[in-house]
Structures are given as structure tokens and as C-alpha cells.
N, C-alpha and C positions, 0 to 999 in steps of 0.2 A: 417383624422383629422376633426373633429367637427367646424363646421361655428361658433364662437361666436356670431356672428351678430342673427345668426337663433337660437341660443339656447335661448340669451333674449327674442327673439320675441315670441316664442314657448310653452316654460316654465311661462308666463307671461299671457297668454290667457286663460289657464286654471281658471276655477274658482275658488273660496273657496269653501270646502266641497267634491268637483265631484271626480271621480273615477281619481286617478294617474297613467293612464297605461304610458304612455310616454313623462316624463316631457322634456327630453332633443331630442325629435325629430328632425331630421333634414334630409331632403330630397332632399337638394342641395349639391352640391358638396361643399369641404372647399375653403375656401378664403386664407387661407395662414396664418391666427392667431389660437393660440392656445388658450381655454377656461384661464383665469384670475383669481385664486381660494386665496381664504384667508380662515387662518386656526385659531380659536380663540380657545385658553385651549391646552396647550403641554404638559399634562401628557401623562401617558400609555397609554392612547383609541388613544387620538389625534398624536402621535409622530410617532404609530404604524400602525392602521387600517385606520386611514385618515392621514397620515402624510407618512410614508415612503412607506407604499404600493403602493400607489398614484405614486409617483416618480419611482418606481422601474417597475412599467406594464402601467404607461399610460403617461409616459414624452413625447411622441409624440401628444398629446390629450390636456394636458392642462400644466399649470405653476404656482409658486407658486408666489403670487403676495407680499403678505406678512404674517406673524405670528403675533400672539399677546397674552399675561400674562400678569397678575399681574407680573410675578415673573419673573427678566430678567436673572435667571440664568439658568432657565428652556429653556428660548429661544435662547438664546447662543446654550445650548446643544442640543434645537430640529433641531435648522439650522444645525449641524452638523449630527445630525444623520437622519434625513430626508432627506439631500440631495440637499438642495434649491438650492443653487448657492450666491452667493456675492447680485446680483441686487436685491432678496427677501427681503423685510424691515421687520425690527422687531420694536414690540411695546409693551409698557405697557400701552398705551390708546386705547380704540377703537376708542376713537369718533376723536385721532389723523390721527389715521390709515385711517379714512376714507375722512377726510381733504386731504389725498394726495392721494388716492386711489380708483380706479373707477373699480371692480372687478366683474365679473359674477358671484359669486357664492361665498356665504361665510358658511365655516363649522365651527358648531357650538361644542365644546366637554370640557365646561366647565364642573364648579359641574352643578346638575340639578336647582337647585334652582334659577340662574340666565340665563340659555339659554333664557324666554324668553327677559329680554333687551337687547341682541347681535340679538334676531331673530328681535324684534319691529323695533328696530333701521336699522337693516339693510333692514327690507322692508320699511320702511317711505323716505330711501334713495335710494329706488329703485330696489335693491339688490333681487334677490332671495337666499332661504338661504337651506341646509340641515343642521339640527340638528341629535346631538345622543338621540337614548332614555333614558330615556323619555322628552318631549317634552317639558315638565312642572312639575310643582309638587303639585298645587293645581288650584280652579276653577277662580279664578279672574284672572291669570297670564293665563291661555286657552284662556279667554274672550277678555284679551289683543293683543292676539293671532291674533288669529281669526277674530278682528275687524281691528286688522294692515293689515291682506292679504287681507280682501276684499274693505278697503279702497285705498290700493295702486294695486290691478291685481297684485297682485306680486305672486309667490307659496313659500311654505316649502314644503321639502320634509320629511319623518322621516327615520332615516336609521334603521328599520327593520330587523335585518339580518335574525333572525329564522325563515321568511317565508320564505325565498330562496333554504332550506334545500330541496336538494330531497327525505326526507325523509318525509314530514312534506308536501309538497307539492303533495307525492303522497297519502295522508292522504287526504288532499283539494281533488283530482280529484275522490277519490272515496266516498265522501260525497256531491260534487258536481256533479257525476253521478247516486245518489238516491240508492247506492248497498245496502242501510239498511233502506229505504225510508223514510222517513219522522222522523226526527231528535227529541227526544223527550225528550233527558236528557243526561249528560255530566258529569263523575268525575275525576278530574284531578290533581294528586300530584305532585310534586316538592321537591327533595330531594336534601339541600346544606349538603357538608360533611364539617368537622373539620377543613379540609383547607381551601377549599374555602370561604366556606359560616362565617367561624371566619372571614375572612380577609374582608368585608363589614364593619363589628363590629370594628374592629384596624383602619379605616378609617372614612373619612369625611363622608360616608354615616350610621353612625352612629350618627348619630345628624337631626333629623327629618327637623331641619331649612335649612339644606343642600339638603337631598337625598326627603322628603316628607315621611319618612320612605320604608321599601324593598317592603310594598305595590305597591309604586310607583314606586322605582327604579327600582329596580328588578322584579316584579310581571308585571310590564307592559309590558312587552316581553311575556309575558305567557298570559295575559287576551287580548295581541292584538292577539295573537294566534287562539286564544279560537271565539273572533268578526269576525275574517277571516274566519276560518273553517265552522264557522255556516253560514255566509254571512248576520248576522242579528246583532243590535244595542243594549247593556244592558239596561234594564227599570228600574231596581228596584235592588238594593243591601242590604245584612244585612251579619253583618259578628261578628268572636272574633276575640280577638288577644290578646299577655300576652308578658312579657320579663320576663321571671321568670332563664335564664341559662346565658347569659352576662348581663355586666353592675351591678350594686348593691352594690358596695364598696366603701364608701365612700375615706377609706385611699389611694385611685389608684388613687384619683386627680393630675393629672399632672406625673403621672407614664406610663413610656414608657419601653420597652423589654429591652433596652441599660442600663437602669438604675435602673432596678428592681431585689431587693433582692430576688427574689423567679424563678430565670434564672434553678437553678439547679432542681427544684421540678415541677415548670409547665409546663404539658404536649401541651401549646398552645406558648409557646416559641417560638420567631422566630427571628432568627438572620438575621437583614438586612443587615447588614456590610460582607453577603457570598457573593452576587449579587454584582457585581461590577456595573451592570448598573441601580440597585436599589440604592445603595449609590450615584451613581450619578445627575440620576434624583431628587433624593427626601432628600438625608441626607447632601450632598450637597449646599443645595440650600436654607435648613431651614432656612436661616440666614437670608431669601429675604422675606417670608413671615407668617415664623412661623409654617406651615404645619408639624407636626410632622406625617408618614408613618407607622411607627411600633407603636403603641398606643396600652398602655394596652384593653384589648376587657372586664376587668371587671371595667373600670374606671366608674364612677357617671354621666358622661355627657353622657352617652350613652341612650335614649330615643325614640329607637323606639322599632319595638315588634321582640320579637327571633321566635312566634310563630304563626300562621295564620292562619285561615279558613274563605272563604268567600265564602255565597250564592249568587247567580247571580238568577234573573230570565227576559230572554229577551224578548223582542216585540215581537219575535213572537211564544212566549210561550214555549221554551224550558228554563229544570232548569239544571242552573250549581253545582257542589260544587268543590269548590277547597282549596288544600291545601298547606302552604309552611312551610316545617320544616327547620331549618338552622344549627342546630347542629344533623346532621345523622349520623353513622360511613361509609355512604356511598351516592354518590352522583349518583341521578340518576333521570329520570321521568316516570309517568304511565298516560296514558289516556284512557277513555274508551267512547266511544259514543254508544246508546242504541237509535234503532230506531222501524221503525213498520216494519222495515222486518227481521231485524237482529243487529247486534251487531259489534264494530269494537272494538280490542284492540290493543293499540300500547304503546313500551316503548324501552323507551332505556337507557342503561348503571347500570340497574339492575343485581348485581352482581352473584344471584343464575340462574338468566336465559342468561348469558354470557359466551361464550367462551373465550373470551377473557382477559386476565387477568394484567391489568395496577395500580398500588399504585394509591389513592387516589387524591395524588400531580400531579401527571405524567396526571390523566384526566384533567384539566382543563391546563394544559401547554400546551399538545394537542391542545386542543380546540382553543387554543388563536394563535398555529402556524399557518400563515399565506404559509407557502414554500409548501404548499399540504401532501399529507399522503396516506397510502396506503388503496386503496379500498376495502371495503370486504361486506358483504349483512345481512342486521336486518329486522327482521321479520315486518308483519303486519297479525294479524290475522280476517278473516273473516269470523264470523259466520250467514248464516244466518237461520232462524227459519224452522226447522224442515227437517232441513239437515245437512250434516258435518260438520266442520271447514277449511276452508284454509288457507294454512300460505303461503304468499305473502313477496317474498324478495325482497329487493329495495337497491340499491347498493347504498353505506355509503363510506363518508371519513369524519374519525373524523377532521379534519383539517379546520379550519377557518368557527367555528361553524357549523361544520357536512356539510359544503359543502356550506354554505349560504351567507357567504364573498364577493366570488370571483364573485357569481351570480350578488350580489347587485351591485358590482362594475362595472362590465359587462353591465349592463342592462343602467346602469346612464351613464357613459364616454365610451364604447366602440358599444355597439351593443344596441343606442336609439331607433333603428326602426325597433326593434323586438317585435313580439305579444309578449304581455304579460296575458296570457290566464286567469289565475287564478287571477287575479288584486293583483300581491304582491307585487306593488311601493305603498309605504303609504303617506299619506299626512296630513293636518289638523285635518281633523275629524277622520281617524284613531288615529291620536299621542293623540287628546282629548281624544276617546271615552276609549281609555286605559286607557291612567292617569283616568280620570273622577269616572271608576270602583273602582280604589286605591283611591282616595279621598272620595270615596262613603263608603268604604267599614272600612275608618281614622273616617269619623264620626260617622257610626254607631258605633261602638267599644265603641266610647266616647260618646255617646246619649242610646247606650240600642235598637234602633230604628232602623226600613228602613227605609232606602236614594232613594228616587226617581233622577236616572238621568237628570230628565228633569227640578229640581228645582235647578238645577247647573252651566246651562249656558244656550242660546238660543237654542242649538240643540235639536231637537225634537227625539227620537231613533226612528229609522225606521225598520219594522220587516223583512223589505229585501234592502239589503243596495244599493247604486244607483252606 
């Protein structure tokens, strides 16, 4: 069991910015208390990935201090299905919550648009906090940020998972062993299918005021990706972006799956009312906050873009381009780095270069089970210049984002005083320098122009990161 005493101390010393290898270290023996954690936002992310996982692999490690929503019927239902216990408090304040509550660590899994006044607030009160990504959703709310942790020594942490992937990280180990030497250009697509990638569009992350658009939400898993891999800082962004396939219908105002005349003809139909634990959480509960879950995806308030490309060029002079399609009839990714001695391709869940054969539905269900899954091996191809190709297997479980879950969690509450070689605990300036790409990438769209990183917040992009 983890010291609480030594994880405040520990996690606290760290500075803003510096590398996060081991926020939760601890090298004394435990004292008999278990870590003290509050959980703010009880939807899907929060109920699941930080909320019953938590309880179910590490109840000997720490405890749930308290919960807190807007919505008290969501916390009724998260205490029960997380696991808490009776002495866990539930809230609809934070700033209640914190009046009676003196807790190590508070996780953040609201919408994004408000993490940072749960993260402000709880470092001003002392609190270190982990947030989900993204971190933020545009640069003033970074600035906020950033100037809370280094006025209070406090940390955030960001919870990252896609670096944890053994997949993903044996990508990191042979770019950070030089096998294509000297890194000189990067194309990288992202393919959301019909199910998944709709169901952003049917939710709150279709409203730019909410998510910052999938730039943000979504893409900044993929551009902290991209910052990690290279181990260097973006400079400079330009990018398009269009909603030309949801959204655009005026008559869909206020039209949801449940109450829509066109149940029989359209092919993006979804019946909430089949999920017993979807009607629960969310159809449920409308009554507490208005949250409607199933939302037409061609309604009129839908305002960010269906379609993506953005130019990256970093400090230290390699160019990116990337792209995110959201309505694909297949969900999948491709990356390719191009350097001075060869070439690396990686991808996975491309369906002409798979053996394995899963419904479109059934990949992301996957993805999101946490109980493990069975292991099998996805290539990595290496080519280098003026020799053959090698295809490099690396053993895969699609389960709990390709293996990256279980890592993260591992690495925070059970095994803090393990190297962490490839620096895949994120912090501040990672959670910034992601968003920061997505907000670079929001204005140029709307100016025509490149966005320099550096006229965004105080961080300077450094061309090899510290």
C-alpha cells in the first residue's frame, strides 16, 4: 500500500512543465492509510475507467473519498456501480465537496470545456489533481492552468492512455533508437467509422462550447502521440477543416432518435432504450440536467468540423500532416515516419490488412472493455534504405485501448517506482502542447493563416523536450 503522506510530498515537488516520470513515488514503506481520491464527472469515462476500475484492482491502495455532478442521479447510480461504500459523499458542489474534504488526489472526467475550474480549484486548495483528456479546450483556460500549478507546487497529471500501448510504445523505442535516423516527416490518419465516430456528433462533444471541437477532444490523443514519438515541441500549425456530412438541418432542432419520424429510413438510428445501462445513466437522469444522449447527429447546433487536416511543423524541423475523417465505413489508423535512413509504417485496425475480422460496433466495444482480451501480434514494418523490409510483431490486446489502460493505472497506484523509460506519464505541458496543436489548428481554419504555438501561452516549443 502507498504512503499518502509520501505521495503529497512527492507528487508536489515536481515542478510545472518537467518530465513526469514518477508522480506517485514512494520509497518508504506504507503507514497504514490508504491514498484519499475524489472523482468529479460520473458519466461513461468517469464511472468506468476511473471509477469502478479503480475499486475493482486497487481497493487495497486507495479509497473513494467522495463523487461529485451537477446531476444527483447520475451519483446515486455511480455509488452503486463503482462500488464506493456508504462513508463515500456525494455532491452536486464542488466547492461543497471540498469544505469537508481533505483528499490526495482528485480525478477530473467532466465535459472538457470545464476540467480546468475542478483542476484551478483543486490546486489553489492544495490538491493534486489527474484530469482526462484533454486537458483543456482552448489557450486562456492552459494559461489558467499552468499558472495554478506553479503557483501552488502542486502537479496534474494527464491520463494519456495511448502512450501505454505496447504497441505504440514499441513505435517510441525504435524512433528513439535512431533505426531510421534522423526523423524528417510524419503522415498520420485517423479513421472514426459510422459508429463511433457518429456518436461524438449525437453528444455533447458536438458543440464546440463543450468538446473545443474533435480537434481538441479527440485529436489530442493523436497530436500528444505524434509530441511523444518525435520527443520534440509543435512550432507552427495551418490546417482545413469543413462539416459538410452532420449537422445542417434546421428542422432537427430539438430532435432526438426517440422522437424522430424518420426511426424507419435512417441508417444512423440508434436505439438507446436497448442498453439497459445507457437508459440508466443518461435517459434516466434527463430530468436532473437536460442532457439529452441519443441527439439527432444532423441537428443545427452541431458546430464543429466532420472533417480535418492539419499541418504541424515542429522545432525541431520535422513536418507533420495529419488527418481525421469521422464518418469512414471503417475505423482504423495509419502512420508513417520517413527519416534519413529509412522508413517506419505502422497501423492498425485496417480492414484489408487484417485478419481479423470484428463488425465495426463490436471494435470500439472492445476497445473500451476493460476485463482484458486475447493476445495476438500486429505488425510494424521497417524499412530501411537500400535494403529489405522487416515486419516486426509486437504483441496486441485490443482490450483497454490496445493494452494502455491497465499500464496507466499500474504505473500511478500500483508499481510508482518503476522506470518509466520512454517518459509516458504526461503532465502540464504535455496536456498543453496537445490541446494548444487543436486550438492552433481551430484558428487557422477561421483566419486562413498559421498559428504559431508560441503566441498562445508562455510556453516556448522546445526542439527536444526536457
Amino acid at each position: 500500500m502507498l504512503d499518502r503522506r509520501k505521495f503529497l510530498t512527492t507528487i508536489g515537488t515536481i515542478a510545472a512543465g518537467a518530465a513526469v516520470t514518477n508522480p506517485l513515488k514512494a520509497s518508504i514503506l506504507a503507514q497504514g492509510e490508504k491514498l484519499k481520491v475524489v472523482l468529479v464527472g460520473t458519466g461513461i469515462r468517469g464511472t468506468g475507467f476511473w471509477g469502478k476500475r479503480l475499486v475493482d484492482a486497487y481497493s487495497d491502495i486507495l479509497e473513494f473519498d467522495a463523487l461529485v455532478d451537477i446531476n444527483p442521479g447520475r451519483l446515486e447510480l455511480a455509488k452503486s456501480h463503482i462500488g464506493v461504500g456508504d462513508k463515500c459523499g456525494l455532491y452536486t458542489s464542488f466547492d461543497e465537496m471540498l469544505e469537508n474534504h481533505e483528499p490526495d488526489l482528485i480525478m477530473v472526467t467532466t465535459t472538457d470545456a470545464t476540467h480546468h475550474q475542478y483542476i484551478v480549484k483543486s490546486l489553489d486548495n492544495g490538491i493534486d489533481v489527474l484530469t482526462e483528456k484533454p486537458m483543456t479546450t482552448d489557450e486562456d483556460k492552459c494559461r489558467e492552468i499552468l499558472d495554478a500549478e506553479r503557483r501552488n507546487n502542486r502537479k496534474v497529471i494527464v491520463g494519456f492512455n495511448y502512450r501505454w500501448s505496447p504497441y505504440n510504445t514499441k513505435i517510441k523505442e525504435m524512433l528513439t533508437n535512431g533505426e531510421i535516423g534522423d526523423i524528417v516527416s510524419v503522415d498520420f490518419s485517423w479513421m472514426l467509422n459510422t459508429s463511433h465516430g457518429a456518436s461524438y456528433f449525437r453528444r455533447w462533444h458536438g458543440q464546440r462550447e463543450h468538446s473545443g471541437t474533435l480537434l481538441v477532444h479527440k485529436a489530442t490523443h493523436h497530436f500528444d502521440l505524434i509530441n511523444w514519438w518525435l520527443d520534440s515541441d509543435p512550432k507552427e500549425v495551418f490546417a482545413f477543416g469543413d462539416l459538410e456530412f452532420y449537422g445542417q438541418r434546421p428542422e432537427k432542432k430539438g430532435v432526438n432518435c426517440r422522437n424522430c419520424d424518420e426511426k424507419n429510413t435512417c441508417k444512423f438510428y440508434w436505439d438507446i432504450l436497448k442498453s439497459d445501462w445507457d437508459k440508466k445513466l443518461y435517459v434516466d437522469n434527463e430530468k436532473h440536467d437536460g442532457y439529452i444522449r441519443d441527439n439527432c447527429l444532423f441537428r443545427p447546433e452541431i458546430n464543429i468540423y466532420d472533417k480535418m487536416n492539419v499541418n504541424i511543423k515542429y522545432a525541431n524541423n520535422v513536418y507533420v500532416n495529419y488527418m481525421l475523417t469521422t464518418y469512414s465505413p471503417w475505423e482504423g489508423w495509419r502512420v508513417a515516419f520517413n527519416g534519413t535512413k529509412g522508413r517506419i509504417d505502422a497501423f492498425l485496425d485496417v480492414p484489408f490488412m487484417e485478419t481479423e475480422k470484428l463488425s465495426q460496433e463490436d471494435l470500439h466495444a472492445q476497445e473500451m472493455n476493460q476485463e482484458g482480451g486475447d493476445m495476438t501480434y500486429k505488425p510494424i514494418i521497417h524499412h530501411k534504405l537500400w535494403e529489405d523490409q522487416k515486419v516486426i510483431n509486437v504483441g496486441y490486446s485490443r482490450a483497454g485501448h490496445g493494452g494502455g489502460d491497465v499500464r496507466l493505472h499500474d504505473q500511478i497506484f500500483k508499481n510508482p517506482e518503476k522506470e518509466d523509460i520512454y517518459k509516458h506519464m504526461a503532465g502540464t505541458r504535455d496536456g498543453a502542447m496537445s490541446v494548444l496543436i487543436g486550438v492552433a489548428a481551430r484558428k487557422s481554419i477561421e483566419s486562413g493563416q498559421p498559428v504559431r504555438i508560441a503566441s498562445l501561452t508562455d510556453l516556448e516549443p522546445r526542439a527536444k523536450r526536457i
